[in-house]
C-alpha positions as CSV (number, residue, x, y, z in Angstrom):
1,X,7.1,-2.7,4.4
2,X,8.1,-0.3,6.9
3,X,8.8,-1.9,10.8
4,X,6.1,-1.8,13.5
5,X,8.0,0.2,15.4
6,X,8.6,2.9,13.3
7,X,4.9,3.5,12.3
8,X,3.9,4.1,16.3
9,X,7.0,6.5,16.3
10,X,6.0,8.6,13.5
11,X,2.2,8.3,15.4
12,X,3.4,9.3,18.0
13,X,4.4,12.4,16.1
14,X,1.5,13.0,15.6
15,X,-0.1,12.9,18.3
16,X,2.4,15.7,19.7
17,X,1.7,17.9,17.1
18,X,4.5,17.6,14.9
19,X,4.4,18.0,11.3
20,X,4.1,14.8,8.5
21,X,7.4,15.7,7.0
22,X,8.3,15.2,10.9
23,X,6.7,11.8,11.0
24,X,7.7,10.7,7.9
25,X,11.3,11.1,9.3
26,X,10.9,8.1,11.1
27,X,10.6,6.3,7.7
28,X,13.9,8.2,6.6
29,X,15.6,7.4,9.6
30,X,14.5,3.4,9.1
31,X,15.2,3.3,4.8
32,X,19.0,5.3,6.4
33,X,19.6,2.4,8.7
34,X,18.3,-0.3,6.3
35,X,21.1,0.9,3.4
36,X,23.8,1.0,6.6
37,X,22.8,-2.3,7.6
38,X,23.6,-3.4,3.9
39,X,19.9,-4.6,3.4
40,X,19.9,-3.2,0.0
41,X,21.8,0.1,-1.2
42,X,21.2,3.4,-3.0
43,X,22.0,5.3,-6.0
44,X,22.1,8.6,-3.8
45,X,21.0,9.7,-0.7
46,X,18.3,11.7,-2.2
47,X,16.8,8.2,-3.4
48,X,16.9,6.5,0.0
49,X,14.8,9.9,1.2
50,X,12.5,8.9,-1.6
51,X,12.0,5.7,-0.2
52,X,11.4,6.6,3.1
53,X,9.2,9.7,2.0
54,X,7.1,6.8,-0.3
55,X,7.1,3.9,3.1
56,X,5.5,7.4,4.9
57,X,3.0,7.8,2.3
58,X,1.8,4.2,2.0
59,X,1.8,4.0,5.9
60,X,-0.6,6.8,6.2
61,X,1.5,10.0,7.1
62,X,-0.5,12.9,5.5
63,X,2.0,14.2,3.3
64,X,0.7,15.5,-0.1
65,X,2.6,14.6,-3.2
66,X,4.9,17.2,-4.6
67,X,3.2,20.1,-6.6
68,X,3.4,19.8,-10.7
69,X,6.6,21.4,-12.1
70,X,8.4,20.7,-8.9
71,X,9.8,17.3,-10.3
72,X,9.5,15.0,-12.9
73,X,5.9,13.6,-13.6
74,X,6.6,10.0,-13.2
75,X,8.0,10.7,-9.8
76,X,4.7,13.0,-8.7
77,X,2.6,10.1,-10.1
78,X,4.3,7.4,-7.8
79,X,3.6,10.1,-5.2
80,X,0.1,10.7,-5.9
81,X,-0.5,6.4,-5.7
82,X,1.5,6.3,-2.5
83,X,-0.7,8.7,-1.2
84,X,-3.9,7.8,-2.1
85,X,-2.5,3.5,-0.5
86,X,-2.0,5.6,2.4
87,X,-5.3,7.3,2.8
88,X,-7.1,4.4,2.0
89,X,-8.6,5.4,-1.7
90,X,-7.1,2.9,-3.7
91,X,-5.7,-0.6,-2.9
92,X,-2.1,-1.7,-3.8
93,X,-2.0,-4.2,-6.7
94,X,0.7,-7.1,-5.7
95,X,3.7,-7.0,-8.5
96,X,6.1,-9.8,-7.0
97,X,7.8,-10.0,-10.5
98,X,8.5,-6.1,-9.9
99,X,9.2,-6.1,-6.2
100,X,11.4,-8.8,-6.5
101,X,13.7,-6.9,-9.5
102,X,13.5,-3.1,-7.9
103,X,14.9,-5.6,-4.7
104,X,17.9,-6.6,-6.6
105,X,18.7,-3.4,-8.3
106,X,19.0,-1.7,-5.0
107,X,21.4,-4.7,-3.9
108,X,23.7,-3.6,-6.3
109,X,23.4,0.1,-5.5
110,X,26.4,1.4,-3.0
111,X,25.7,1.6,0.4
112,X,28.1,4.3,0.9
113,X,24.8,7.1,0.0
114,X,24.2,6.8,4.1
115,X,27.3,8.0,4.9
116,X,27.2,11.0,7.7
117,X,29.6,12.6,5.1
118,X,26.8,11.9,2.5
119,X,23.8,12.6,4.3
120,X,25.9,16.2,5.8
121,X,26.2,17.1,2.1
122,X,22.4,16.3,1.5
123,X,21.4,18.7,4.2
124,X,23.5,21.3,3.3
125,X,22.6,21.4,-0.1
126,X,18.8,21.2,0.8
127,X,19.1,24.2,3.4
128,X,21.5,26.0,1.0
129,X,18.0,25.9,-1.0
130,X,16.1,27.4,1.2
131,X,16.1,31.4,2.5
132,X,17.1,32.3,5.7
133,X,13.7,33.5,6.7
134,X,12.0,30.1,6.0
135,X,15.0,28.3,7.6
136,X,14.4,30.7,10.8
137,X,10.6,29.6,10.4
138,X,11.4,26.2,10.6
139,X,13.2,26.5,13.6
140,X,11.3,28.5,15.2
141,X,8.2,25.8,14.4
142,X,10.9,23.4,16.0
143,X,11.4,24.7,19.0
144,X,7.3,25.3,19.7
145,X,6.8,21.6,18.8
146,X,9.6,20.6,21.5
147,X,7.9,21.7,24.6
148,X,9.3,22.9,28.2
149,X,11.5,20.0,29.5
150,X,12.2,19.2,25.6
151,X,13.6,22.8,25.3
152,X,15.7,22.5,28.5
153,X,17.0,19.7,27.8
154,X,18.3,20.8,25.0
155,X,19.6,24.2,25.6
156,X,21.8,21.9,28.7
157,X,23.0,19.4,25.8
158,X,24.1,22.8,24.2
159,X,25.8,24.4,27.1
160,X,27.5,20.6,27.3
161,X,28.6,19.9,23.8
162,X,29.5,24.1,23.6
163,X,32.0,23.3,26.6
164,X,33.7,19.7,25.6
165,X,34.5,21.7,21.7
166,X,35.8,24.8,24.1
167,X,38.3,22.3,26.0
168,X,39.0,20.5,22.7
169,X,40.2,23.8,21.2
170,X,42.2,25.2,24.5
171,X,43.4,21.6,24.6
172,X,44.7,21.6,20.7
173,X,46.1,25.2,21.2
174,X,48.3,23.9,24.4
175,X,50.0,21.0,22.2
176,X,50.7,23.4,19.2
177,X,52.1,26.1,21.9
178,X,54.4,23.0,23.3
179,X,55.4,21.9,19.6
180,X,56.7,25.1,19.2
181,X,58.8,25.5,22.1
């Protein structure tokens, strides 16, 4: 069961517009840190996603189940009755003997899946999916969801990060011009 405090962040999504896969990032974020944490493990990054993505579900986010031929049946299904949890049509049946073996399989699982080296390949692949126009979309969506001050502060976090890589490099191209001397 997802924490307390994740459930008012993604709410707070929410409440500022932003969109349920948004919200259900806060469940990511949490099943991510659970698996670095060594609570349990994963067998890929794209399962602790799933996770997260079914805690968002059962929690209430509003985020339809995937759309038939788009993956396998018996993961839409789980989909679909994490959905319906969430939105209150159907109440969970209690399966210790199940929750308590699908716990112990994942404690075997690596943790390594959460790596930033994983989770970089994960995104990559998932964008490399995606066109450039819908990609542009989604950040243009981004940015509208951010607000004023939320823009600003980002564009000076830019500027920042833009300049300490800019001295990394001069700084770099210095020692190489020394080691040749």
């Amino acid at each position: 069961m997802p924490d307390r405090k994740v459930i008012e962040k993604a709410r707070r999504d929410k409440r500022e517009g932003k969109s349920p896969s948004t919200q259900a990032g806060e469940f990511i974020h949490e099943e991510i840190d659970k698996v670095r944490r060594g609570e349990h493990g994963a067998r890929n990054t794209k399962q602790a996603i799933a996770i997260g993505l079914s805690e968002a579900r059962r929690a209430g986010v509003d985020l339809p189940p995937p759309k038939k031929g788009r993956v396998k049946k018996s993961t839409r299904e789980s989909a679909e009755y994490a959905y319906e949890v969430g939105q209150g049509e159907r109440t969970p049946k209690r399966r210790p003997k199940v929750s308590k073996a699908v716990s112990q399989v994942l404690k075997r699982e690596p943790k390594s899946t959460a790596s930033h080296a994983a989770l970089s390949r994960q995104a990559k692949g998932a964008a490399s999916s995606r066109t450039a126009k819908e990609r542009s979309a989604a950040a243009e969506k981004a940015a509208e969801t951010k607000g004023a001050s939320g823009r600003s502060a980002a564009a000076r976090k830019a500027v920042q990060t833009k300049g300490a890589r800019g001295r990394r490099q001069a700084a770099r191209k210095a020692a190489e011009t020394r080691s040749r001397a």
